[in-house]
C-alpha positions in Angstrom: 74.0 93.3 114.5 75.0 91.3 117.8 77.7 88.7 118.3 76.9 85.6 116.2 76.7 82.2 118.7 79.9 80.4 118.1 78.7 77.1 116.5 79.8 77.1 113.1 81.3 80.2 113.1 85.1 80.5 111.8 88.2 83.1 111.9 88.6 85.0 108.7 91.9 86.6 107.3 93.0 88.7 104.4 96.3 88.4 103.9 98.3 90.6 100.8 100.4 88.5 98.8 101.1 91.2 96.3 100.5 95.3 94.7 100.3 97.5 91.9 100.2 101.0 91.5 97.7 102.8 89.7 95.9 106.5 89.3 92.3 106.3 90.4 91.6 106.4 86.7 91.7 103.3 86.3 89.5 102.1 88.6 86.1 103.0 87.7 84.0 103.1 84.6 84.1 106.8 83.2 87.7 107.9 84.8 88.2 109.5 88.5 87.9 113.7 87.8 90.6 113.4 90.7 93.2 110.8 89.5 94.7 110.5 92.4 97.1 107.9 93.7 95.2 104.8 93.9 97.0 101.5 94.3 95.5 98.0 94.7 96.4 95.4 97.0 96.4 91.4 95.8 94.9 89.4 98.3 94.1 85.6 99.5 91.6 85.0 102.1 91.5 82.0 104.5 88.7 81.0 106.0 89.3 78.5 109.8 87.2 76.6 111.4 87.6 74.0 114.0 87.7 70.9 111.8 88.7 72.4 108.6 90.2 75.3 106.7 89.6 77.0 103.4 91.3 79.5 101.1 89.9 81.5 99.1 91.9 82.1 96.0 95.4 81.2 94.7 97.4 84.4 93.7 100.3 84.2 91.6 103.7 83.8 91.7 106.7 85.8 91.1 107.0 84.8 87.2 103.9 86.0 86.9 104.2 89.4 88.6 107.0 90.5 86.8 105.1 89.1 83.5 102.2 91.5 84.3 104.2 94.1 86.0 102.8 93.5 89.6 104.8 93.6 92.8 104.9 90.5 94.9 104.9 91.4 98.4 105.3 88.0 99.4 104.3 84.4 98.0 101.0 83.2 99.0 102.4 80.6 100.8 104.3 82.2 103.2 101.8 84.7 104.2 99.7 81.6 104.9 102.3 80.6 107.2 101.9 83.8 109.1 98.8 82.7 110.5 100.0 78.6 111.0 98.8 77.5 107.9 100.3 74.8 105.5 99.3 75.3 101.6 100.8 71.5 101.1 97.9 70.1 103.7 94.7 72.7 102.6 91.8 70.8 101.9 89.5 73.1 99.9 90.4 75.7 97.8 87.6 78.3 96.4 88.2 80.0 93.3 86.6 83.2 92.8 87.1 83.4 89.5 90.0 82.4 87.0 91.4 85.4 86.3 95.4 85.3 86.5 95.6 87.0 90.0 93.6 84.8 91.6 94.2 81.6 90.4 97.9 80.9 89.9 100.5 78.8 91.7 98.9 75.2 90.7 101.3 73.5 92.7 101.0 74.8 96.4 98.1 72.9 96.9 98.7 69.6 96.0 96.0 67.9 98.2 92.9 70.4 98.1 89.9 70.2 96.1 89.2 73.3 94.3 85.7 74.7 94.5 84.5 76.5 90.8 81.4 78.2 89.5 80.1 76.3 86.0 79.5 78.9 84.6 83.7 80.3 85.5 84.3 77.2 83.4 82.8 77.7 80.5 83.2 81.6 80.3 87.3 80.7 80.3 87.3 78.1 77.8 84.4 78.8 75.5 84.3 81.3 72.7 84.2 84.2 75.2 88.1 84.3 75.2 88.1 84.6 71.5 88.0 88.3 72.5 91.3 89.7 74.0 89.2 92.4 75.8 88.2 89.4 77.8 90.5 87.2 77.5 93.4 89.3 78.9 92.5 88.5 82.2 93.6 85.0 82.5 96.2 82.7 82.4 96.3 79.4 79.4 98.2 77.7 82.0 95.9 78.8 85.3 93.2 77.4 82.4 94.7 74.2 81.6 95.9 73.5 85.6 92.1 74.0 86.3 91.1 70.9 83.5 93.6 68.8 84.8 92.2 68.9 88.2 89.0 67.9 86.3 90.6 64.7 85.3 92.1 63.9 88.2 89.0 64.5 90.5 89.9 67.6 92.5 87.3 70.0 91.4 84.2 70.2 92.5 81.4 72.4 90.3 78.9 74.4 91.9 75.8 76.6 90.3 74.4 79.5 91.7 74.1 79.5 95.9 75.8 76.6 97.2 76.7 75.3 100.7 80.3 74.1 101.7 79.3 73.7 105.2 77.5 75.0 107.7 78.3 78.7 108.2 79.9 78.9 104.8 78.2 79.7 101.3 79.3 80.0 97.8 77.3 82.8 95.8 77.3 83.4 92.3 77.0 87.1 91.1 79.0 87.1 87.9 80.0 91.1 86.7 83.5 90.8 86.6 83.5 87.5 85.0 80.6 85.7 84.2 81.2 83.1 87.0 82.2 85.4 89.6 81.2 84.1 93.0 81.2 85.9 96.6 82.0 84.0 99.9 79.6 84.2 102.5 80.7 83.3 106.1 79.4 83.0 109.8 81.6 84.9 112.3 81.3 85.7 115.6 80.2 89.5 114.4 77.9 88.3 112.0 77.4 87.2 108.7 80.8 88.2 106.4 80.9 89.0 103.2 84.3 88.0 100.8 83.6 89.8 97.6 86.9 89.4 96.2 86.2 91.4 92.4 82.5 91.6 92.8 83.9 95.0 93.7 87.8 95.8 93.7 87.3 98.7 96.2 85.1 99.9 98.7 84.7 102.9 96.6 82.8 100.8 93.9 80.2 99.3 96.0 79.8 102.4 98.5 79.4 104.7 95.4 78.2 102.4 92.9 80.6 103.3 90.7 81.7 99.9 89.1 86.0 98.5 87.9 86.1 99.1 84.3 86.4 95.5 83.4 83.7 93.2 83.3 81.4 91.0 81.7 78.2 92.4 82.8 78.0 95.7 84.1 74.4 95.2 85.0 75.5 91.8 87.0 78.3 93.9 88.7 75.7 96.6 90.2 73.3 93.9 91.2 76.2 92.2 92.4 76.5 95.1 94.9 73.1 94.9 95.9 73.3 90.9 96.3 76.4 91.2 98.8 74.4 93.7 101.0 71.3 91.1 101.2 74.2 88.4 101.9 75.9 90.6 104.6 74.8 91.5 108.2 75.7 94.8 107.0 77.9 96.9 104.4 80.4 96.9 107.3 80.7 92.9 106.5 81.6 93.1 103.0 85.7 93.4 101.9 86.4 93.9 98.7 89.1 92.5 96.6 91.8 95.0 96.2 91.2 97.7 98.6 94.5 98.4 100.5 92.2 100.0 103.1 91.0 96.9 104.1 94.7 96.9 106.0 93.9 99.7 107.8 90.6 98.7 108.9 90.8 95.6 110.3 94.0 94.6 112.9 97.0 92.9 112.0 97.2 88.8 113.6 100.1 90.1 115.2 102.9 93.2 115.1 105.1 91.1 113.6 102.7 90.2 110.4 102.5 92.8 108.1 99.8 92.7 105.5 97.4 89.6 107.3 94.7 90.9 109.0 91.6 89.5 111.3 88.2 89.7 109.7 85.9 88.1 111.8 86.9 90.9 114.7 85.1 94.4 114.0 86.9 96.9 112.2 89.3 99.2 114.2 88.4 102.4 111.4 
């Protein structure tokens, strides 16, 4: 696809905060006839430009791992620090969706405004989470953090396709949750892709075979289709969980394990 010019484009990072592991099993719809080993990796994403950074989700916290039986690798906010960022002085936060992975540790930010789909909003506190099949997902206190920022003017709604700047779009595809949005962002390889649990692994999208939980299973395989439109290509797109994306893409640095460069192409 070419290099992109360098106005408005911006570095991109995964960086693994946390894992669990799991048989293949239980990460598609139907089984695996294999069940092999399959872990996932917990990831945030930051997002650096010039003028201003963003991050892309929230994690969770140590409490939280061991109350859902996940391993913290690290906390969020020293894996930030890997790559010279200060959660205290983040600006913008984006919340992919407000399930308890990805949208815990409500005081490491204390200064950003956090970025929301409406319809997140009202999936997580209307009569949708009457239903512990949906409902198991997330967090009363990630829920009632989010409403507080309401009141004290720190979250900003969005609806469908929405521009943060230039060279940086919010996307609503819903699937996993019904307010599930993808990241879209200008890089200097072309247009990138954060589908955070639009698909957990590469596996889902690449063989349409979608994670067995959702809200909409036909919104999760046009979800798929939506972040190859929004992509330069299916190269651009990194999933949510996939510990692969560690071996595809190079580490910042040999001494920062588990953060990797995005906006570089992949080395796999």
């Amino acid at each position: 696809m070419g290099v992109a010019p360098l106005e408005d484009c911006y570095e991109v990072y995964a960086v693994q905060y946390g894992h669990h592991d799991r048989n293949a099993s239980a990460n598609f719809v139907g089984g695996d006839p294999h069940d092999r080993p399959m872990p996932l990796d917990y990831f945030v994403w930051a997002i650096v430009g010039p003028d201003r950074t963003y991050v892309l989700d929230t994690g969770f916290d140590a409490a939280m791992g061991a109350k859902r039986n996940r391993q913290l690798v690290r906390p969020v906010n020293e894996g930030l620090k890997t790559i010279g960022i200060d959660a205290a002085t983040v600006s913008d936060v984006i919340i992919s969706h407000m399930h308890f992975d990805h949208a815990g540790n409500h005081a490491m930010f204390p200064q950003a405004r956090y970025h929301l789909q409406d319809a997140e909003m009202g999936y997580c506190t209307g009569r949708c989470m009457c239903h512990p099949s949906l409902s198991h997902a997330y967090e009363l206190g990630d829920v009632q953090a989010m409403v507080g920022r309401l009141f004290d003017g720190r979250l900003q709604f969005h609806d469908g396709d929405s521009q943060l700047a230039p060279g940086l779009t919010l996307h609503r595809v819903g699937g996993h949750t019904r307010g599930l949005q993808v990241v879209r962002v200008k890089t200097r390889r072309g247009w990138v892709v954060l589908g955070s649990d639009a698909a957990h692994l590469y596996a889902n999208f690449e063989e349409a075979r979608p994670f067995p939980s959702f809200d909409s299973m036909t919104d999760m395989l046009f979800g798929f289709d939506r972040m190859r439109e929004l992509a330069s290509s299916e190269n651009h797109i990194i999933p949510g969980h996939d510990p692969l994306v560690l071996t595809r893409y190079p580490l910042v640095r040999a001494d920062a394990a588990g953060v990797v460069r995005l906006d570089v192409d992949p080395v796999l």
